[in-house]
N, CA, C and O of each residue as an XYZ file, in Angstrom:
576
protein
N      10.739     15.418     32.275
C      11.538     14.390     31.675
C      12.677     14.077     32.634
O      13.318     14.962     33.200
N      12.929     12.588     32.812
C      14.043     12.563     33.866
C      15.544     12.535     33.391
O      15.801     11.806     32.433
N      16.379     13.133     33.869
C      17.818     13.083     33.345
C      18.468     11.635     32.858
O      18.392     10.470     33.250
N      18.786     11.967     32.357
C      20.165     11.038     31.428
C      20.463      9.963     32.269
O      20.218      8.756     32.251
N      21.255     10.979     33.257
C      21.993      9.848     34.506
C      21.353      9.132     35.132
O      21.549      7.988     35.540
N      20.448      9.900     35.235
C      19.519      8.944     36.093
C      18.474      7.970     35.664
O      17.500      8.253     34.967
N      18.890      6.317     36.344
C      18.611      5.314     36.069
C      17.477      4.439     36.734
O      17.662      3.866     37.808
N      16.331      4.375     36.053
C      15.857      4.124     37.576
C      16.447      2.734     37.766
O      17.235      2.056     37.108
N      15.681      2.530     39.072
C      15.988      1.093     40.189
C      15.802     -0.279     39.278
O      16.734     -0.981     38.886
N      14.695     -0.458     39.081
C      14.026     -1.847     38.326
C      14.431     -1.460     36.848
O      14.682     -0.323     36.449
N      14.448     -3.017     35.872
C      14.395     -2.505     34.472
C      13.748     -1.869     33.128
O      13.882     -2.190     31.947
N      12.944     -0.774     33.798
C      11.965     -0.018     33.410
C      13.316      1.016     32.538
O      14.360      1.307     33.121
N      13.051      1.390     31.279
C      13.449      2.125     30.639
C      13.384      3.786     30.905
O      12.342      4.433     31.014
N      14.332      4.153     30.958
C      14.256      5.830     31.193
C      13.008      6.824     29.874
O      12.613      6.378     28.797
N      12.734      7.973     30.391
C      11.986      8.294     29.554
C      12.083      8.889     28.287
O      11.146      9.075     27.510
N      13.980      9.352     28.013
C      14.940      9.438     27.344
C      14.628      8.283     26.391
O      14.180      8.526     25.271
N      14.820      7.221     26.743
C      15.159      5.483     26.096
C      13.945      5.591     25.411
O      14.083      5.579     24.188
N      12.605      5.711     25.890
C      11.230      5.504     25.669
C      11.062      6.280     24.152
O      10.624      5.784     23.114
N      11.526      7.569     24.367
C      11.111      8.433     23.380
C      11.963      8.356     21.873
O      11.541      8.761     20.789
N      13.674      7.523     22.235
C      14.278      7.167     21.531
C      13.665      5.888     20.428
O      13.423      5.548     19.270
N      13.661      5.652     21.417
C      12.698      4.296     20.843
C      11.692      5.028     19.853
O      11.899      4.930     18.644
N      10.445      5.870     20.399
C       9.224      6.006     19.637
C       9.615      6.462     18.058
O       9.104      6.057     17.014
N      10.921      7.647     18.286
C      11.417      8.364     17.399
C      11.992      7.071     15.740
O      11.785      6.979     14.530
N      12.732      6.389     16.796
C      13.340      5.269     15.786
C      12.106      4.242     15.140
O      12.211      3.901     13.962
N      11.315      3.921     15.697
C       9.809      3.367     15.156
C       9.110      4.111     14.248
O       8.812      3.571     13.182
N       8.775      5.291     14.465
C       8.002      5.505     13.885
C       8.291      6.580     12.632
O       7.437      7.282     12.092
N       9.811      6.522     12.290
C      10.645      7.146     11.180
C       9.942      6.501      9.985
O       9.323      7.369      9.370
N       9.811      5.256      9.421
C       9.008      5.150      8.179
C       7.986      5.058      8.089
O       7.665      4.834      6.922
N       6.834      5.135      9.043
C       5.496      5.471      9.302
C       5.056      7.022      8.897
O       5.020      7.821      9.833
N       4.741      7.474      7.653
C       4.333      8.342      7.843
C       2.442      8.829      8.158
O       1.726      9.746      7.754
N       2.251      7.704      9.028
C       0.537      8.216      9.337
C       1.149      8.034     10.694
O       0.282      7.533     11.410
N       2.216      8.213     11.334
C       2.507      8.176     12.582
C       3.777      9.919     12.751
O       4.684     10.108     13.561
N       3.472     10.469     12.079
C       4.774     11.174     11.623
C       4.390     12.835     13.045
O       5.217     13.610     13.525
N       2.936     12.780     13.265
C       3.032     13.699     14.463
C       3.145     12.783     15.876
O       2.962     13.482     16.873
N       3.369     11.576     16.122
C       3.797     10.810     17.351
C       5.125     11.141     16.959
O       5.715     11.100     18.039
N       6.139     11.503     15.918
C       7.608     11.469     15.845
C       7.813     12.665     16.271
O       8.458     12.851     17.303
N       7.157     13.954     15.351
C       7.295     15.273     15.993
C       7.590     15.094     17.632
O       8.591     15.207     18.338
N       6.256     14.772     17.847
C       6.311     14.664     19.449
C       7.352     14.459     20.292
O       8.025     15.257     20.944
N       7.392     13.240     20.188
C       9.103     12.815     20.573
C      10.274     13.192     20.665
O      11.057     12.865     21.557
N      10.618     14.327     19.221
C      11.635     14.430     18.614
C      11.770     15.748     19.414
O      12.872     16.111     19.826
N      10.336     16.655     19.687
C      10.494     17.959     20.188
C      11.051     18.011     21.694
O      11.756     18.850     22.254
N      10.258     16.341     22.322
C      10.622     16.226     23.724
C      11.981     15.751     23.979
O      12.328     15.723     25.159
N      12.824     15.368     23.075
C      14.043     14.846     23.203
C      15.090     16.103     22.767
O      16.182     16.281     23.306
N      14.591     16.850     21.793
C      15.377     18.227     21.420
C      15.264     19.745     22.682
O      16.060     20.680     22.764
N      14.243     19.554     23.355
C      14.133     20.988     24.541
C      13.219     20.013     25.619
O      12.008     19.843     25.757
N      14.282     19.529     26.224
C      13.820     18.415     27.720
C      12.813     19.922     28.761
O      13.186     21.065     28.498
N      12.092     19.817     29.423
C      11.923     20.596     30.556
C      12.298     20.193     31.853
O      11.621     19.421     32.532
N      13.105     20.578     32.124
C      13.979     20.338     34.008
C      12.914     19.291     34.893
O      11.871     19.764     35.343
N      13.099     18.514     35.006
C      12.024     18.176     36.214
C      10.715     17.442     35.938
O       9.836     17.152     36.750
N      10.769     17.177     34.503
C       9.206     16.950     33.955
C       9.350     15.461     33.343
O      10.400     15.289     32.724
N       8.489     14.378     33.411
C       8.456     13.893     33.410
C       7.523     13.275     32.451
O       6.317     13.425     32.644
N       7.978     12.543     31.356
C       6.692     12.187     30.424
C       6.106     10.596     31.126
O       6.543      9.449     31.219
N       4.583     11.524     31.614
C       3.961     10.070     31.893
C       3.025      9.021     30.837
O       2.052      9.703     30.514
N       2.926      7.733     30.210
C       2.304      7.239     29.721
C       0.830      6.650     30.486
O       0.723      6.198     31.626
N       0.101      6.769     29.773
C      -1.336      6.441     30.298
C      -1.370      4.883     29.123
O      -1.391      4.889     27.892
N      -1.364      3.627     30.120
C      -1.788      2.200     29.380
C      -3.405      2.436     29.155
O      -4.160      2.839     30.039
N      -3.703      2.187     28.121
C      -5.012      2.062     27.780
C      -5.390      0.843     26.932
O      -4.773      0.440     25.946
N      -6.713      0.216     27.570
C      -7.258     -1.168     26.769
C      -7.675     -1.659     25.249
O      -8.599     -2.376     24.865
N      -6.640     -0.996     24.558
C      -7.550     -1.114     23.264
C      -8.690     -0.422     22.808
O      -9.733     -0.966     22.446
N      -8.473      0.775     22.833
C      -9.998      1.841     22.928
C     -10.537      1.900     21.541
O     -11.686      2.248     21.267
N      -9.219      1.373     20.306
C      -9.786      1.522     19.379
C     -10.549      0.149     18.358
O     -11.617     -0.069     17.786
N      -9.408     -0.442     18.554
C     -10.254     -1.972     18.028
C      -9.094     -2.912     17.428
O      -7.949     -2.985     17.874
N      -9.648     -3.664     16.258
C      -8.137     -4.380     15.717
C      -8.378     -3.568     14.921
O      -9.374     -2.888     14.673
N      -6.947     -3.701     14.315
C      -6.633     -2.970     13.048
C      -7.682     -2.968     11.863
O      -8.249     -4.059     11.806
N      -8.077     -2.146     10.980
C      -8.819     -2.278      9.991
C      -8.646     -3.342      9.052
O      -7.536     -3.494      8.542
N      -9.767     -4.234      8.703
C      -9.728     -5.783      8.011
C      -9.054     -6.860      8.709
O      -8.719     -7.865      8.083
N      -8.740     -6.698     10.414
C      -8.204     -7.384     10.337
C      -9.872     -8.687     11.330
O     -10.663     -8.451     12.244
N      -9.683     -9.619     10.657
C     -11.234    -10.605     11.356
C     -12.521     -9.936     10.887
O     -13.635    -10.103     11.384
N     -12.164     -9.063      9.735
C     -13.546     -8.424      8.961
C     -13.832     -8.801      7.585
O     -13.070     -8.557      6.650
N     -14.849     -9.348      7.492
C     -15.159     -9.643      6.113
C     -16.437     -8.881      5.628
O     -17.173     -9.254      4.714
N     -16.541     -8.080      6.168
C     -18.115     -7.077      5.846
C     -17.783     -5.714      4.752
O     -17.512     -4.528      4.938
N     -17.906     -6.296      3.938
C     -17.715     -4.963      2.851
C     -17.924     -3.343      3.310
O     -19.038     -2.927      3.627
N     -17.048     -2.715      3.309
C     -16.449     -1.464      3.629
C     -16.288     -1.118      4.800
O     -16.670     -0.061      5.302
N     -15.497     -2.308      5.504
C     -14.401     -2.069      6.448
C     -13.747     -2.769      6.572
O     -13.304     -2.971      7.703
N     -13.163     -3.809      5.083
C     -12.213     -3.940      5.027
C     -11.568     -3.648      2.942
O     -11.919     -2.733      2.197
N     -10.988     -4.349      2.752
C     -10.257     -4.254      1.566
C     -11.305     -5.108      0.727
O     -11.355     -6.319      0.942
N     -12.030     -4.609     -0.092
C     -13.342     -5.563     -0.934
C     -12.733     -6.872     -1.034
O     -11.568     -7.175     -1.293
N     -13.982     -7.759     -0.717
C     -13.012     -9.521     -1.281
C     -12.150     -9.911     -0.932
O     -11.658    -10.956     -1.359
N     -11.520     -8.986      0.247
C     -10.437     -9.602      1.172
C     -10.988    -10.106      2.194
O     -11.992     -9.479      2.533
N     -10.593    -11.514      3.202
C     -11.122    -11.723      4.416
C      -9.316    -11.857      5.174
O      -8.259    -12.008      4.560
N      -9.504    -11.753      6.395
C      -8.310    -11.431      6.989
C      -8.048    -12.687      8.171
O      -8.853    -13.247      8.916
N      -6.890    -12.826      8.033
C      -7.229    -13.764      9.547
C      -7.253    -12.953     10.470
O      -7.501    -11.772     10.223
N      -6.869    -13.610     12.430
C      -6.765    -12.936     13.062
C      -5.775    -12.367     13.388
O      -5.836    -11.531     14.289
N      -4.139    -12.763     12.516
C      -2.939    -11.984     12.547
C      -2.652    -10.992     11.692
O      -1.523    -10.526     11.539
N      -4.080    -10.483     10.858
C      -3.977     -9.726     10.604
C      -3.379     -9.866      8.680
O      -3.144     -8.971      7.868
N      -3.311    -11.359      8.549
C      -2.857    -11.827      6.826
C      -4.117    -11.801      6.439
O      -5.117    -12.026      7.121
N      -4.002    -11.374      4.747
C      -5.118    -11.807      4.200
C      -5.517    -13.539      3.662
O      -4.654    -14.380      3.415
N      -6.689    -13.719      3.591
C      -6.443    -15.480      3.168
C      -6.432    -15.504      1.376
O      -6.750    -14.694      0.505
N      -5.851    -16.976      1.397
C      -5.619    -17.177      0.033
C      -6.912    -16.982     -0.984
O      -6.913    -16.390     -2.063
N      -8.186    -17.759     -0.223
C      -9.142    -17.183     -0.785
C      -9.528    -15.981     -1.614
O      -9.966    -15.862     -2.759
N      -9.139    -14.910     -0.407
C      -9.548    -13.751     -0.493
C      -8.739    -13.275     -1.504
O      -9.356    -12.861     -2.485
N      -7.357    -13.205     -1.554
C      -6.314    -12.916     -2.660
C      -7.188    -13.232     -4.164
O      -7.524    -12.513     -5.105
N      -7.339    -14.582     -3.865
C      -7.864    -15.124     -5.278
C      -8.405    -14.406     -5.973
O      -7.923    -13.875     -6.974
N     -10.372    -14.178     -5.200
C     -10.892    -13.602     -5.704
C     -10.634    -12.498     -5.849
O     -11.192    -12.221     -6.910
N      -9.953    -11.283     -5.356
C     -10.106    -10.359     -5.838
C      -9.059     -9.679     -7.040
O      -9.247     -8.642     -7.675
N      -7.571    -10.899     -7.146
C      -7.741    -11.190     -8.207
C      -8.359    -11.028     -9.424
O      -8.194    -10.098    -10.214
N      -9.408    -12.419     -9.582
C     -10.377    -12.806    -10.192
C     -11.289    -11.510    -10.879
O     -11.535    -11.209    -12.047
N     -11.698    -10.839     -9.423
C     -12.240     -9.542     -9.890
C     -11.702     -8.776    -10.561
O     -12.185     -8.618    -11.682
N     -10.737     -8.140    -10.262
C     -10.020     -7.105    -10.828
C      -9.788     -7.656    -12.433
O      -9.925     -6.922    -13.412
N      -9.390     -9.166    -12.501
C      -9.173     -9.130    -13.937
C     -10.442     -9.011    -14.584
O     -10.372     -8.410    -15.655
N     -11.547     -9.394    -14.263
C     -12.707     -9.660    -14.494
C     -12.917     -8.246    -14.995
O     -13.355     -8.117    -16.139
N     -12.616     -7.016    -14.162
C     -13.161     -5.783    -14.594
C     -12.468     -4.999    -15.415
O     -12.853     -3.915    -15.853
N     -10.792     -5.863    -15.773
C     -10.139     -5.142    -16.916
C     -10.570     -5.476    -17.968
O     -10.726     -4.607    -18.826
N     -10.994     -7.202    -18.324
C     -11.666     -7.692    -19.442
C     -12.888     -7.037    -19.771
O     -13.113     -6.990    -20.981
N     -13.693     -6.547    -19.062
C     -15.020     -5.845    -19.174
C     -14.773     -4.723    -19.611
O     -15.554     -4.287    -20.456
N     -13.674     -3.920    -19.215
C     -13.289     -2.235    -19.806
C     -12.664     -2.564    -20.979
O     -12.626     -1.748    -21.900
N     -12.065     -3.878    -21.090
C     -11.599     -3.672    -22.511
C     -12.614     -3.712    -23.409
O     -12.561     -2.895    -24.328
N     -13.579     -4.513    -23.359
C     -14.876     -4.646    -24.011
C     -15.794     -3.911    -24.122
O     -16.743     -4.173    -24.860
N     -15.695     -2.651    -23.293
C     -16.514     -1.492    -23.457
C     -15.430     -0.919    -24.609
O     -15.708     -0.694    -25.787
N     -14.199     -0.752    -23.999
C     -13.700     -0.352    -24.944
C     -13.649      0.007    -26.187
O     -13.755      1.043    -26.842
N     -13.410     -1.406    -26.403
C     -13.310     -2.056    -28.167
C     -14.918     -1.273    -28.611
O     -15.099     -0.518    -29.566
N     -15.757     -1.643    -27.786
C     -17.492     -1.378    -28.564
C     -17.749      0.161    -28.471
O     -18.832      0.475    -28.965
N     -17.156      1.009    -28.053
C     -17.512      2.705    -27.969
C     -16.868      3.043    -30.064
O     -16.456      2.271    -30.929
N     -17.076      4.295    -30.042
C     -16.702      4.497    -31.408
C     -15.595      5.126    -31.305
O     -15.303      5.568    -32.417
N     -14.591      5.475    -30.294
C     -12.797      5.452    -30.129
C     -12.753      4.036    -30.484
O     -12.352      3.621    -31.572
N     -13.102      3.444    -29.702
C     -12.482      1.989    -29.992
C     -12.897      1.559    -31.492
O     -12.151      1.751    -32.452
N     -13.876      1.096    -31.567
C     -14.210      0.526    -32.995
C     -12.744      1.539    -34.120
O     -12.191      0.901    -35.015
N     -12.382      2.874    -33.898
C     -11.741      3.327    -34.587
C     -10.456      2.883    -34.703
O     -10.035      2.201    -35.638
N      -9.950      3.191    -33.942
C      -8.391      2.521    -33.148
C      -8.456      1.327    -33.654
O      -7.372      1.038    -34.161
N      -9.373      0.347    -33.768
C      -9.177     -1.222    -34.167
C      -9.003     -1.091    -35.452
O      -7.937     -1.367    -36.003
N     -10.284     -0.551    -36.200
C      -9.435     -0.012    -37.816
C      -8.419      0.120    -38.300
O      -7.950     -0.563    -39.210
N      -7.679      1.491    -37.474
C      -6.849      2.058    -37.928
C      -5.460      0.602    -37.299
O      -4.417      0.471    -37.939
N      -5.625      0.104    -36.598
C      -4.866     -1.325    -36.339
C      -5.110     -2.205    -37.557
O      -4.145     -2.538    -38.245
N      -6.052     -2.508    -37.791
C      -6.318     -3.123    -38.885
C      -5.342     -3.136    -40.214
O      -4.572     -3.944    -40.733
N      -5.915     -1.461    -40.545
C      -5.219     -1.003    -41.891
C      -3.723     -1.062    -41.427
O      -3.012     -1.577    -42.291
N      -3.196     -0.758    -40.538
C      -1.409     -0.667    -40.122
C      -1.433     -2.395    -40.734
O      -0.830     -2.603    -41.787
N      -2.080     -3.477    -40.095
C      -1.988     -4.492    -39.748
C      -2.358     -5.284    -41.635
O      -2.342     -6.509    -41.753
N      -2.605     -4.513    -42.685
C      -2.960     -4.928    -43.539
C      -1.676     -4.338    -44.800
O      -1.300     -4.959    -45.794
N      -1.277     -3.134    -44.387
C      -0.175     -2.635    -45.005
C       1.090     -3.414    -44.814
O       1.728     -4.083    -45.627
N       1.321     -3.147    -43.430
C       2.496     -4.194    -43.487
C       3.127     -5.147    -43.812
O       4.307     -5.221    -44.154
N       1.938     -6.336    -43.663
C       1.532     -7.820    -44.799
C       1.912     -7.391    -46.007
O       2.755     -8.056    -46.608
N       1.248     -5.931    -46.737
C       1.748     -6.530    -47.849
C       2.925     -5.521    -48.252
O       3.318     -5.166    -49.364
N       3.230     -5.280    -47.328
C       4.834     -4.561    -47.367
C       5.609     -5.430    -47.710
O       6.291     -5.463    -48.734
N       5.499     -6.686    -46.306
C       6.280     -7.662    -46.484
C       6.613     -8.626    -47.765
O       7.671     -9.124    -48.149
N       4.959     -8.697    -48.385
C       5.258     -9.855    -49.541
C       5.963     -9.013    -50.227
O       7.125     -9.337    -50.472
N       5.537     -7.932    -50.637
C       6.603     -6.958    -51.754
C       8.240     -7.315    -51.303
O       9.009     -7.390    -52.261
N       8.880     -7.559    -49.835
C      10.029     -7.490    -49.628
C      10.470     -8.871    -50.005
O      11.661     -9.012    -50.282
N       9.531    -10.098    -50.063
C       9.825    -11.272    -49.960
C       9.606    -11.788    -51.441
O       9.810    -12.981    -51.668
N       9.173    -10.888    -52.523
C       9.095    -11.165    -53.838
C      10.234    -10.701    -54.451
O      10.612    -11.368    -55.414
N      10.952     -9.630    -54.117
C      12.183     -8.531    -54.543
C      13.351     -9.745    -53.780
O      14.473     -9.957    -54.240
N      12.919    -10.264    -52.850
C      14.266    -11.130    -52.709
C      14.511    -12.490    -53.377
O      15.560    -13.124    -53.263
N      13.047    -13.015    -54.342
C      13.481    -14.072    -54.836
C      13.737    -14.231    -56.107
O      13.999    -15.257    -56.735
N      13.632    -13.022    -56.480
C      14.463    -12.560    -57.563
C      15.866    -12.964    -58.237
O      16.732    -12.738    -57.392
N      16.433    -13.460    -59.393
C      17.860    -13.297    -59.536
C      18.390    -12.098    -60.000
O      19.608    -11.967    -60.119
């Protein structure tokens, strides 16, 4: 790692600066949280003389997941992505669409299992008492 003081020539960042940097990035990332270790260990016990070198590499892994993928299970179901990486309005829509689609369907299993059919009853009868709770309250008040 190179010292403090020392600056290099051109405006290439020290390796100090570099690691400052990585440390401050990648603080609310926690699927990045052993690149912080890293950093944090090389900035807390420097070794004399050593130098952290970076290796540039071409993209070895790909774009980001969903991002220009519309092929079901590798990206977010019913999402299509642009190439910056947004999802499209489309895609929002439907899945949307879906999701409500599959709460209306669980409610409807719901209601038809024999919990449900029960629960609706017992709603029922609450829902039949009360009514005539009420007229009882609304006959006692028109009373003189």
């Amino acid at each position: 790692m190179t010292d403090d003081a020392t600056t290099p020539t051109d405006s290439t960042p020290s390796d100090r600066e570099v690691l400052e940097t990585v440390v401050a990035l990648t603080a609310s990332r926690p699927a990045l949280a052993a690149v912080r270790e890293a950093a944090s260990s090389l900035l807390a016990d420097p070794e004399p003389g050593v130098t952290v070198d970076a290796e540039i590499v071409d993209d070895p892994v790909g774009p980001p997941v969903g991002v220009g993928v519309t092929e079901p299970g590798l990206a977010a179901p019913g999402l299509t992505w642009t190439t910056d990486g947004v999802p499209t309005w489309d895609g929002v829509r439907e899945r949307v669409e879906r999701r409500s689609g599959t709460a209306m369907g669980a409610a409807e299993l719901d209601a038809e299992s024999a919990a449900g059919r029960t629960e609706a009853e017992k709603f029922a009868e609450r829902e039949r008492a009360g009514k005539a709770r009420l007229e009882e309250i609304r006959k006692s008040m028109r009373r003189p």
